[in-house]
N, CA and C of each residue as an Amber inpcrd file, in Angstrom:
protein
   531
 -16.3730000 -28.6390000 -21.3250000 -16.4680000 -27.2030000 -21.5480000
 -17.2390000 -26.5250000 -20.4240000 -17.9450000 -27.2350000 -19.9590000
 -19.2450000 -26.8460000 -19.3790000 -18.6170000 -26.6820000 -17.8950000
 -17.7820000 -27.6550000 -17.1840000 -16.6900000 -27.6230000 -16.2720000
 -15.8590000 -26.5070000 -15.9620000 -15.2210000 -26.4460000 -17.5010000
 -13.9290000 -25.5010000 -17.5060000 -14.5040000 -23.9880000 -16.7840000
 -15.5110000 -23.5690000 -17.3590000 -16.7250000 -22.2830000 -16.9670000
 -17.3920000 -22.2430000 -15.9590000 -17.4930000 -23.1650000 -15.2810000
 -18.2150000 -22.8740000 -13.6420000 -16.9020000 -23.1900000 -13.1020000
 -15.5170000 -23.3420000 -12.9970000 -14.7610000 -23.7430000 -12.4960000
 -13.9510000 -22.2170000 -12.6400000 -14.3010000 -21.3590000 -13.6930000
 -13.6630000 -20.3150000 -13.8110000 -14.7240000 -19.0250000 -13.6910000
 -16.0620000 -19.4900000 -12.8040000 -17.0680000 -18.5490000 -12.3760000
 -16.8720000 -18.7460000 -10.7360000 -16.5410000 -19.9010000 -10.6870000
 -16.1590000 -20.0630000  -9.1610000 -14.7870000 -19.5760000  -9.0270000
 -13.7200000 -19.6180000  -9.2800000 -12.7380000 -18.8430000  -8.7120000
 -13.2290000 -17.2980000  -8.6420000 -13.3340000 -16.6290000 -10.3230000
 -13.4660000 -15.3120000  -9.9080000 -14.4740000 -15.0180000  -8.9200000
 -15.5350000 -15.8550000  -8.8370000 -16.3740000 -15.4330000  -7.1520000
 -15.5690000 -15.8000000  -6.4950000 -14.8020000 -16.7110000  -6.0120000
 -13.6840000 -16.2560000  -4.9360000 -13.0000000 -15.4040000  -4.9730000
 -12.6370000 -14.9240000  -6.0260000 -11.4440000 -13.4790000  -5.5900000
 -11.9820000 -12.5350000  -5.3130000 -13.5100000 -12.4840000  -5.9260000
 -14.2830000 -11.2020000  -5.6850000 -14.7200000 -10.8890000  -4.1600000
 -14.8950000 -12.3860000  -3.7190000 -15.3970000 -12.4220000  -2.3760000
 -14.2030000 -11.5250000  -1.5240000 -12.9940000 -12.1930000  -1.7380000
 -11.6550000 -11.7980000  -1.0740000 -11.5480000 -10.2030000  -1.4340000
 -11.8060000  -9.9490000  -2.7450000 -11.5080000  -8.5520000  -2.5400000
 -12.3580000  -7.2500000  -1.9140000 -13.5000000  -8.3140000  -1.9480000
 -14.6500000  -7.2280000  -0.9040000 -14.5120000  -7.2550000  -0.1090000
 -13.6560000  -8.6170000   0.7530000 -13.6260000  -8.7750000   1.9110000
 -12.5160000  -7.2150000   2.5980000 -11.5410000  -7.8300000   1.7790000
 -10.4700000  -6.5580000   1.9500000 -10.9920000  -5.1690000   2.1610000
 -11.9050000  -4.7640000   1.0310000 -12.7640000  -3.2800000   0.8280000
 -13.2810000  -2.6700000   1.5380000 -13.8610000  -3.7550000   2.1790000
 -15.0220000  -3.8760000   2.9430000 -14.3190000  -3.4420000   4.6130000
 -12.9690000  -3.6770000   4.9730000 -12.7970000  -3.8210000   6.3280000
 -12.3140000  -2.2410000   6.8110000 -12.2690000  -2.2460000   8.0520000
 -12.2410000  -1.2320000   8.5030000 -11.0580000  -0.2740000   8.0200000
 -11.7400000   0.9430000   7.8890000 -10.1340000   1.9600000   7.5350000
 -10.8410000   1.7760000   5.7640000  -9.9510000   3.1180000   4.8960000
  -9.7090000   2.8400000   3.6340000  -8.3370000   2.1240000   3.4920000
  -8.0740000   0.6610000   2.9600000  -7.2740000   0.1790000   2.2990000
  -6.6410000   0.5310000   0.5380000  -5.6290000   1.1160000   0.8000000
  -5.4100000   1.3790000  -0.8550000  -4.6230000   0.4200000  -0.8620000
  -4.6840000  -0.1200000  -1.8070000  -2.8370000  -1.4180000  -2.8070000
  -1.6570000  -0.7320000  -3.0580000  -0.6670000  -1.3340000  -3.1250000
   0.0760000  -0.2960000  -3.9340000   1.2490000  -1.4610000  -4.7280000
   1.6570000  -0.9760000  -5.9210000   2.6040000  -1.6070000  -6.4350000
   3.5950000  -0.8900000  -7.1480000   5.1130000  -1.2490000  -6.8620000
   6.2630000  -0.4210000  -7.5350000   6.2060000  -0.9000000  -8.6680000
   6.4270000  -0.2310000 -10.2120000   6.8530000  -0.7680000 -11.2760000
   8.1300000  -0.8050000 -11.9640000   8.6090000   0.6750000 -11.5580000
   9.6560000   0.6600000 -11.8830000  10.7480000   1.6590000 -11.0570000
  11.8650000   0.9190000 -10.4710000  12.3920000   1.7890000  -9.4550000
  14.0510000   1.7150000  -9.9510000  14.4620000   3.0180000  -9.6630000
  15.8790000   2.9290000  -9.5630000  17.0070000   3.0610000 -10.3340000
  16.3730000   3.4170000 -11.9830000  17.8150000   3.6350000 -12.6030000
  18.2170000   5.0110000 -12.9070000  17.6090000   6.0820000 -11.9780000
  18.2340000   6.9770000 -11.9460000  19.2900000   7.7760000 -10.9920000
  20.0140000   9.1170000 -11.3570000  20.6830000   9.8380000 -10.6640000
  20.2860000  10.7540000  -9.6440000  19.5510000   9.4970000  -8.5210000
  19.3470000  10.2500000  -7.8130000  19.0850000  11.3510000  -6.9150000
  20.8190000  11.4950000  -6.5480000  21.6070000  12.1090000  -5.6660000
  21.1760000  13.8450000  -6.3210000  21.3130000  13.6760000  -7.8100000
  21.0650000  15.1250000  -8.4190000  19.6540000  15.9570000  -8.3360000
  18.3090000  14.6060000  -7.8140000  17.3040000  15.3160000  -8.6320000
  16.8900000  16.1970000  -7.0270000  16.6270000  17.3370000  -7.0540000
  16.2590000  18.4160000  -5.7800000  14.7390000  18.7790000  -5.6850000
  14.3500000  18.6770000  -7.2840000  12.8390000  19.5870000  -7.4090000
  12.2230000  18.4520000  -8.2420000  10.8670000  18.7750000  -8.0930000
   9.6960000  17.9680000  -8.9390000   8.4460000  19.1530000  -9.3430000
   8.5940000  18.7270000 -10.1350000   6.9640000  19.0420000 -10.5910000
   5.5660000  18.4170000 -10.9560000   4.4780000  18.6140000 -10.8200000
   3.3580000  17.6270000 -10.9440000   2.2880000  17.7920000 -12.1820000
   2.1040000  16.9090000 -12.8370000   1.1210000  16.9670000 -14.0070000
  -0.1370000  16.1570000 -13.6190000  -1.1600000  16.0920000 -12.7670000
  -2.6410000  15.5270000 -12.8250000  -3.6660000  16.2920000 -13.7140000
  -3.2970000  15.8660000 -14.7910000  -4.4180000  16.2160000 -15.7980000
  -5.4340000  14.9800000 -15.8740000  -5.1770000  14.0430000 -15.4170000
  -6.4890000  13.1290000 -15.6280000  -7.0390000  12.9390000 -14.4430000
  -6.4100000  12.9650000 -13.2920000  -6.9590000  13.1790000 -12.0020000
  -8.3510000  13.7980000 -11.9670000  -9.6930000  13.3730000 -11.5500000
 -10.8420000  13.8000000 -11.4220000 -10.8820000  15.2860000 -10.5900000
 -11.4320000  16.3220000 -11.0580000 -11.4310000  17.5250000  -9.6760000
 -11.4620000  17.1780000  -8.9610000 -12.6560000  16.1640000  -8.1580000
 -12.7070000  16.2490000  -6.6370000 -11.6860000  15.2900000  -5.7420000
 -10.6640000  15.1200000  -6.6880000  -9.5820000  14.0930000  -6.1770000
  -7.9820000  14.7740000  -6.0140000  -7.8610000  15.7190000  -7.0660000
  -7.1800000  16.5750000  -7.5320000  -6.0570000  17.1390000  -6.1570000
  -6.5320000  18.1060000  -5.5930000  -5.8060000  18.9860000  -4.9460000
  -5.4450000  17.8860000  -3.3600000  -6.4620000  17.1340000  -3.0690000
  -6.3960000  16.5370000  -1.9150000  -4.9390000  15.2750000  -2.3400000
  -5.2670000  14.4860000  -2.9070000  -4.4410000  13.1370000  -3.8600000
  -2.6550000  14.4410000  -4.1060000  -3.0070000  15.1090000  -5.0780000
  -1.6260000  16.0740000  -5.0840000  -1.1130000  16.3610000  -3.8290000
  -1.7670000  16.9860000  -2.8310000  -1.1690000  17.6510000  -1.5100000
  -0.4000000  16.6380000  -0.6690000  -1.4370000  14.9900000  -0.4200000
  -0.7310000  13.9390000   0.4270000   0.4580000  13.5640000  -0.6660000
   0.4580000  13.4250000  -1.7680000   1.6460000  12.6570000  -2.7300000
   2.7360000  14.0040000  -2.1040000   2.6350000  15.1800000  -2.1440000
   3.9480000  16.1830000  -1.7600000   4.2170000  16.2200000  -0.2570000
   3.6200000  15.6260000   0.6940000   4.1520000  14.9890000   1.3440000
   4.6860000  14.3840000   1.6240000   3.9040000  13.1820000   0.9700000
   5.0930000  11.4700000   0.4720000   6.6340000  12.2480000   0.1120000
   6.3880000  12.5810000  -1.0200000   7.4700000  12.8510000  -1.8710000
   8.5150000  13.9620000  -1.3210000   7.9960000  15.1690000  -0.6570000
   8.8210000  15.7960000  -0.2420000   9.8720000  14.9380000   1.1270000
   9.0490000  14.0720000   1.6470000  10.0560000  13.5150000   2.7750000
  10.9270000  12.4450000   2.3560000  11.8640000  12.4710000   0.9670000
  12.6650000  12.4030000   0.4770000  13.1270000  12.7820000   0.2250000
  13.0070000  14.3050000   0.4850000  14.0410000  14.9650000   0.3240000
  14.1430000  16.2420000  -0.8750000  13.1420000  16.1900000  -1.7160000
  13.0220000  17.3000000  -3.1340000  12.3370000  18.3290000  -2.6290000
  12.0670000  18.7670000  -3.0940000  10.8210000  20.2770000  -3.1050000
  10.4340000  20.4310000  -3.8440000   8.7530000  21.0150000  -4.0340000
   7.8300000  21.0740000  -5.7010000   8.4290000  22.3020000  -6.1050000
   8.4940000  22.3340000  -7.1320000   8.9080000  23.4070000  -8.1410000
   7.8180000  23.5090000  -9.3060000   6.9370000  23.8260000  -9.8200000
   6.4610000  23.2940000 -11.0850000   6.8170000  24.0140000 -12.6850000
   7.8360000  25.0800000 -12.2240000   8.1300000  26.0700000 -13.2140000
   9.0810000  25.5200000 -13.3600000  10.5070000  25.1580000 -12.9860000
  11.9060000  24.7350000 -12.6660000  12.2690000  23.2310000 -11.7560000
  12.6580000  22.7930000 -12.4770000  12.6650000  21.5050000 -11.8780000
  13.3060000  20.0170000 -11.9970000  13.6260000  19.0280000 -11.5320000
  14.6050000  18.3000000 -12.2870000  13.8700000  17.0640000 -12.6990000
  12.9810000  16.8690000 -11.8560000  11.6240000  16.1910000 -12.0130000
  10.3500000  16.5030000 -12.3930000   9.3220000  15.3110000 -13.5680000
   8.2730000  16.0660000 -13.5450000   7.6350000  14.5470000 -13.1580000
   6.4110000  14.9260000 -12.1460000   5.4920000  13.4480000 -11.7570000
   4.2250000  13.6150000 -12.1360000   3.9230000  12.5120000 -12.7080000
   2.3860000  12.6060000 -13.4870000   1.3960000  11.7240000 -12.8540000
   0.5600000  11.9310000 -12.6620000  -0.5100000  11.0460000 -11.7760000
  -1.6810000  10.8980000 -12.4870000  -1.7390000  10.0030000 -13.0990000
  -2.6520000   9.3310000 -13.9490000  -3.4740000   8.6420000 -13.2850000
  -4.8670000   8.9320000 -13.4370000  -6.2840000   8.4090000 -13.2220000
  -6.7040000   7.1510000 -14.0480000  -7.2540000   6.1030000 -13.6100000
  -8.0840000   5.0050000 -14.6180000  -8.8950000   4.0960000 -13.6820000
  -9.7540000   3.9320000 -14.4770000 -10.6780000   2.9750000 -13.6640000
 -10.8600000   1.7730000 -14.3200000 -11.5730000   0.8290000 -13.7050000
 -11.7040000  -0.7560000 -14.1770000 -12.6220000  -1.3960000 -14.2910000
 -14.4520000  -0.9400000 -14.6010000 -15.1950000  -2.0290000 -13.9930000
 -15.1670000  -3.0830000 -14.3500000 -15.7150000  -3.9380000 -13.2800000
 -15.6210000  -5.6850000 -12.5830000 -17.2660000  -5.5530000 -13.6220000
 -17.7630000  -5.3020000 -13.9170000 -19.1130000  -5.6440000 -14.1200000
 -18.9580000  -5.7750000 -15.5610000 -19.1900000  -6.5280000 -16.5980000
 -19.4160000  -6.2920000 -18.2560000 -20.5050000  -5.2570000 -18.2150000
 -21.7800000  -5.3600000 -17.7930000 -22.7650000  -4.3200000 -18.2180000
 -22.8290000  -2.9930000 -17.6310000 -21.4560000  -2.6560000 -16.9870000
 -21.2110000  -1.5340000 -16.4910000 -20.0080000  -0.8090000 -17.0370000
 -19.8930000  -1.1580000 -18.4720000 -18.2160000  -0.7770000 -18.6350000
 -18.7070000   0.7300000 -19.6540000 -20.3710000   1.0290000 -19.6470000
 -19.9500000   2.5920000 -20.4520000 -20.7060000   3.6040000 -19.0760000
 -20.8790000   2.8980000 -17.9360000 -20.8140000   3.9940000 -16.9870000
 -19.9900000   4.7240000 -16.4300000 -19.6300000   5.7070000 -16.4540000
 -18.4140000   6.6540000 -15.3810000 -18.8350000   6.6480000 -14.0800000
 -18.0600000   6.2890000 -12.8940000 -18.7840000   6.5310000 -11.5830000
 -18.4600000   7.7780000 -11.2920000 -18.4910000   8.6260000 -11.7500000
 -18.3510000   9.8810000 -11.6740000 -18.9660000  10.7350000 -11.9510000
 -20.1020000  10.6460000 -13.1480000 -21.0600000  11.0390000 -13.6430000
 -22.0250000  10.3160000 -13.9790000 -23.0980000   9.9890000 -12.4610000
 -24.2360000   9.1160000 -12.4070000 -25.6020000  10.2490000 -12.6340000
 -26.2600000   9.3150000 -13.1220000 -27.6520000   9.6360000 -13.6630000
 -28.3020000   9.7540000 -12.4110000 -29.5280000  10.7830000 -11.7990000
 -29.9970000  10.2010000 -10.8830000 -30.9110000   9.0550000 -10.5500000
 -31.4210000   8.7390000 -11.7410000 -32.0840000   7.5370000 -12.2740000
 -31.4320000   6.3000000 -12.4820000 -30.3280000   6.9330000 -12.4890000
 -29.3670000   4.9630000 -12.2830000 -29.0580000   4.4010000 -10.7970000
 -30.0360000   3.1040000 -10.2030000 -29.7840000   3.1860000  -8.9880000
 -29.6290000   1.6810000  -9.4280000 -28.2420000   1.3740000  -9.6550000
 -27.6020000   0.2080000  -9.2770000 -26.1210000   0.3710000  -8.8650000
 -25.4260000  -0.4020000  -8.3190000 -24.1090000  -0.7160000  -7.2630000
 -23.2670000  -0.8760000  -8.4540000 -21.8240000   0.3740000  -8.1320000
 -21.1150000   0.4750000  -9.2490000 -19.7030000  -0.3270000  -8.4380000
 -19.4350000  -1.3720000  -9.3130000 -18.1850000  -2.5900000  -8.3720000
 -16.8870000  -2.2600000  -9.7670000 -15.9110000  -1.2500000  -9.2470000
 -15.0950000  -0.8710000 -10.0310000 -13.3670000  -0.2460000  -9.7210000
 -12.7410000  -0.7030000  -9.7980000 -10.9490000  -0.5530000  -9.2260000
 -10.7060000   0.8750000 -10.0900000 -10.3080000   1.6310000  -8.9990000
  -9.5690000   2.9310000  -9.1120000  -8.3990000   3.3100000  -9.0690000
  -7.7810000   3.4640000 -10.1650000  -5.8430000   3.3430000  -9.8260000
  -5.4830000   4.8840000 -10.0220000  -4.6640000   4.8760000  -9.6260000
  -3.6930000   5.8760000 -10.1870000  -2.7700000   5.4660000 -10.1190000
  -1.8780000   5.8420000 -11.4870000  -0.2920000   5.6260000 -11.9550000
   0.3490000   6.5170000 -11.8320000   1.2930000   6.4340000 -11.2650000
   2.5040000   7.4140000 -10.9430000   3.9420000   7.3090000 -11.8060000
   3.9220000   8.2580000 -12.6840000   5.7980000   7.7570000 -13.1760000
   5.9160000   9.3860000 -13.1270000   7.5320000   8.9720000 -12.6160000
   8.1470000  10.0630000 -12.5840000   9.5660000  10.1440000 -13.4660000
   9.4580000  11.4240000 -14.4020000  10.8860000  11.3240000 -15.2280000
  11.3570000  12.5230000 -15.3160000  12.8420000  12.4590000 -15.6570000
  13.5870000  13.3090000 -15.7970000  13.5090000  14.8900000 -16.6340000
  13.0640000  15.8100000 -16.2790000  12.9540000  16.8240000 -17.1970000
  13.2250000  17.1400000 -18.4240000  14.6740000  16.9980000 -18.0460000
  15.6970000  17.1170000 -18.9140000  15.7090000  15.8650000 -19.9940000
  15.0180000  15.1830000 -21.2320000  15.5240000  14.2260000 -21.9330000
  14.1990000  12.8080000 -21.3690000  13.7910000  13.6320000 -20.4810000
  12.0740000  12.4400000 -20.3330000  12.2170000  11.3350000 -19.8400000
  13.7580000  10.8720000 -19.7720000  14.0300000   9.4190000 -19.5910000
  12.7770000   8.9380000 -17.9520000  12.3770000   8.0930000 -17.7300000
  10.8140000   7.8500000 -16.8770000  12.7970000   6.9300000 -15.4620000
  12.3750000   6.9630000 -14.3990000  13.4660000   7.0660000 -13.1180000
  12.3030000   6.1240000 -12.1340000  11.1030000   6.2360000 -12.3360000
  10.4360000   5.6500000 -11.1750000   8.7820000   5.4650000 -11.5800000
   8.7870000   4.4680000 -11.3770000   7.3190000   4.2440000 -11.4050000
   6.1930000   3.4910000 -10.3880000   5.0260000   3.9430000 -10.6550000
   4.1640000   2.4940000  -9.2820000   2.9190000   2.7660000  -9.6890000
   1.8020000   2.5880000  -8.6470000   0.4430000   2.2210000  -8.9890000
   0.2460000   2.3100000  -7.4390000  -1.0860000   3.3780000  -7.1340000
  -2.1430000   2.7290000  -5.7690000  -3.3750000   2.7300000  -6.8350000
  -4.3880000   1.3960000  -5.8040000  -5.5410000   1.3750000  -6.2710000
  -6.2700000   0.6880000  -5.2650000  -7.3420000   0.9890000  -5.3020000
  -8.2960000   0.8180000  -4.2250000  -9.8970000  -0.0470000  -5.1820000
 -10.3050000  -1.3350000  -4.4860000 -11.5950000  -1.4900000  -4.7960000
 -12.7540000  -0.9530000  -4.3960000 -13.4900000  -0.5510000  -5.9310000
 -14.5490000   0.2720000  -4.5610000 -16.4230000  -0.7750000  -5.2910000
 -16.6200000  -0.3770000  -4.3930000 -18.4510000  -1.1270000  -4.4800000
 -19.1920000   0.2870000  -4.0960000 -19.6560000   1.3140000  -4.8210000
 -20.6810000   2.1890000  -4.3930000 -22.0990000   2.2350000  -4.6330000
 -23.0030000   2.2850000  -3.8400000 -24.5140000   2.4770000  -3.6770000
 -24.6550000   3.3750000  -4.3990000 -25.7520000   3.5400000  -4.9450000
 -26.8320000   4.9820000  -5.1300000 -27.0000000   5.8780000  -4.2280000
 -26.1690000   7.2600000  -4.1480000 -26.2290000   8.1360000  -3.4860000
 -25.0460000   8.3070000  -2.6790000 -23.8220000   7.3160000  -2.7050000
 -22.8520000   7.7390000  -1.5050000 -22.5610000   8.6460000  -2.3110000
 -21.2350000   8.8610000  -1.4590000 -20.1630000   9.8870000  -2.2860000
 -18.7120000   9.8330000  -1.3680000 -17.8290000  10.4690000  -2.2920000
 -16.0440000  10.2990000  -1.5050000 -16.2510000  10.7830000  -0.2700000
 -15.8630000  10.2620000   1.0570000 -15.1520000  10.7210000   2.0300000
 -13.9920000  11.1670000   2.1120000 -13.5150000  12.3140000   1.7590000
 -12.5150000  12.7720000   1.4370000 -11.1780000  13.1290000   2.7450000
 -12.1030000  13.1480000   4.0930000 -11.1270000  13.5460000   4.9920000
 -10.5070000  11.8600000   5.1860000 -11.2490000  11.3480000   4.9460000
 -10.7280000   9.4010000   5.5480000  -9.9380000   9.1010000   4.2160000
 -10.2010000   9.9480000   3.3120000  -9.4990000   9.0370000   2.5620000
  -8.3450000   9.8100000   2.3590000  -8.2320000  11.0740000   2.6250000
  -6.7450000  11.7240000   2.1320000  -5.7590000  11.2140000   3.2900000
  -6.1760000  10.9820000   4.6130000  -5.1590000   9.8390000   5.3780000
  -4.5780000   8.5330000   5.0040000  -5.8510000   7.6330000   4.1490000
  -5.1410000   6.7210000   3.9310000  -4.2550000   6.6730000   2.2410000
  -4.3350000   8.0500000   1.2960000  -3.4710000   8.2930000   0.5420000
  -2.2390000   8.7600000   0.9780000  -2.5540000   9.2360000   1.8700000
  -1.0980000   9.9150000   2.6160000   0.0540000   8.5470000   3.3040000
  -0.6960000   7.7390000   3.8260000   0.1690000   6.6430000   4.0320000
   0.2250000   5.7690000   3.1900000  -0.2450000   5.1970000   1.7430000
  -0.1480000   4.6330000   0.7470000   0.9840000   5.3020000  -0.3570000
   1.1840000   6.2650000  -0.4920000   2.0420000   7.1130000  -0.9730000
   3.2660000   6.8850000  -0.0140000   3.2460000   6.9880000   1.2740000
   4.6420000   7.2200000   1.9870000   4.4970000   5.4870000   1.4390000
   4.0750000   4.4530000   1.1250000   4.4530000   2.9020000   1.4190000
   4.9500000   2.4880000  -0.1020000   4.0960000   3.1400000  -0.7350000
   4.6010000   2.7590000  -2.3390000   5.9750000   3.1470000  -2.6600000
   6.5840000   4.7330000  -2.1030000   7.5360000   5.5430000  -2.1870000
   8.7990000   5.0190000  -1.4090000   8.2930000   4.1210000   0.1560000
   9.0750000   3.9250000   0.7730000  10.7080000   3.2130000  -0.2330000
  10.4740000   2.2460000  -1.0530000  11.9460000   1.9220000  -1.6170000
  12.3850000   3.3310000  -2.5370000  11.8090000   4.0960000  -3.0950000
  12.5790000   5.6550000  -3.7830000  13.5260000   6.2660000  -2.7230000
  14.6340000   6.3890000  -3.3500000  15.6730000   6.4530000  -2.4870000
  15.7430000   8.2390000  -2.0380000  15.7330000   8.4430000  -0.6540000
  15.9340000   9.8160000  -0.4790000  16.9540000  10.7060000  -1.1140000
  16.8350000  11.7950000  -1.1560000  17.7630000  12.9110000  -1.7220000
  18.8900000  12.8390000  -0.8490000  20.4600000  12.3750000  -2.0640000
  21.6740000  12.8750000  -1.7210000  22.1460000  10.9920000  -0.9780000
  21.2710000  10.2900000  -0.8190000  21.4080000   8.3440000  -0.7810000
  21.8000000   8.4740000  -2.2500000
């Protein structure tokens, strides 16, 4: 028993190592993963619209603006009144820590000065207006390790959303393919 548990404290310190390693290197690295691609009618959809209601404010307008980039260079245009598409960008977080799972890193105490080690995703599905049916789905997420006192770099990081979005998106087939 006693085996099985340092044998499964030592891997996850290896992955943890690996994933700091990743975190840790130069540039923001986001992940990205497709979930669900492709059983829709394409060729028809022209417009989208966007729902980030769980999206944090200070993530909000920057995270929206690079995704209508992504997304427009396929070919649609935002619409949010009229539209054939609606895309929702869902916020969630993950902490790695057990004794950190009723902190928000978002709303720190100034009195809490310990290192918050916690995966930041956002989910993306996009579905059909008309009848909801969901046409496309994925995930970016980024590991993050923050100190007491940083805070978002927002100009470094809306570059590397902007190319994580064009990479996740890259198999969504352009408008009128």
């Amino acid at each position: 028993m006693k085996n099985g548990n340092a044998m499964r404290t030592l891997f996850l310190g290896a992955v943890l190592i690996v994933l700091t390693a990743c975190a840790s290197s130069p540039g923001m690295k986001i992940g990205n993963t497709v979930t669900l691609c492709c059983p829709g009618d394409y060729a028809s959809y022209r417009s989208y619209g966007v729902e980030a209601v769980t999206l944090p404010l200070f993530l909000r307008d920057y995270v929206v603006a690079q995704f209508d980039t992504a997304f427009q260079e396929k070919g649609v245009t935002r619409n949010d009144q009229r539209s054939d598409l609606v895309v929702n960008l869902a916020y969630r977080h993950v902490n790695l820590n057990p004794e950190q799972q009723t902190i928000d890193p978002f709303i720190r105490m100034e009195s809490m000065n310990v290192e918050l080690d916690y995966i930041a995703a956002i989910d993306i599905s996009i579905r059909e207006r008309t009848g909801g049916k969901v046409v496309w789905g994925g995930t970016v997420s980024r590991l993050h390790s923050v100190q007491p006192g940083e805070y978002m770099h927002s100009a470094s990081a809306a570059a590397a959303f902007l190319e994580t979005f064009r990479d996740v998106l890259g198999e969504y087939p352009a408008h009128g393919e």
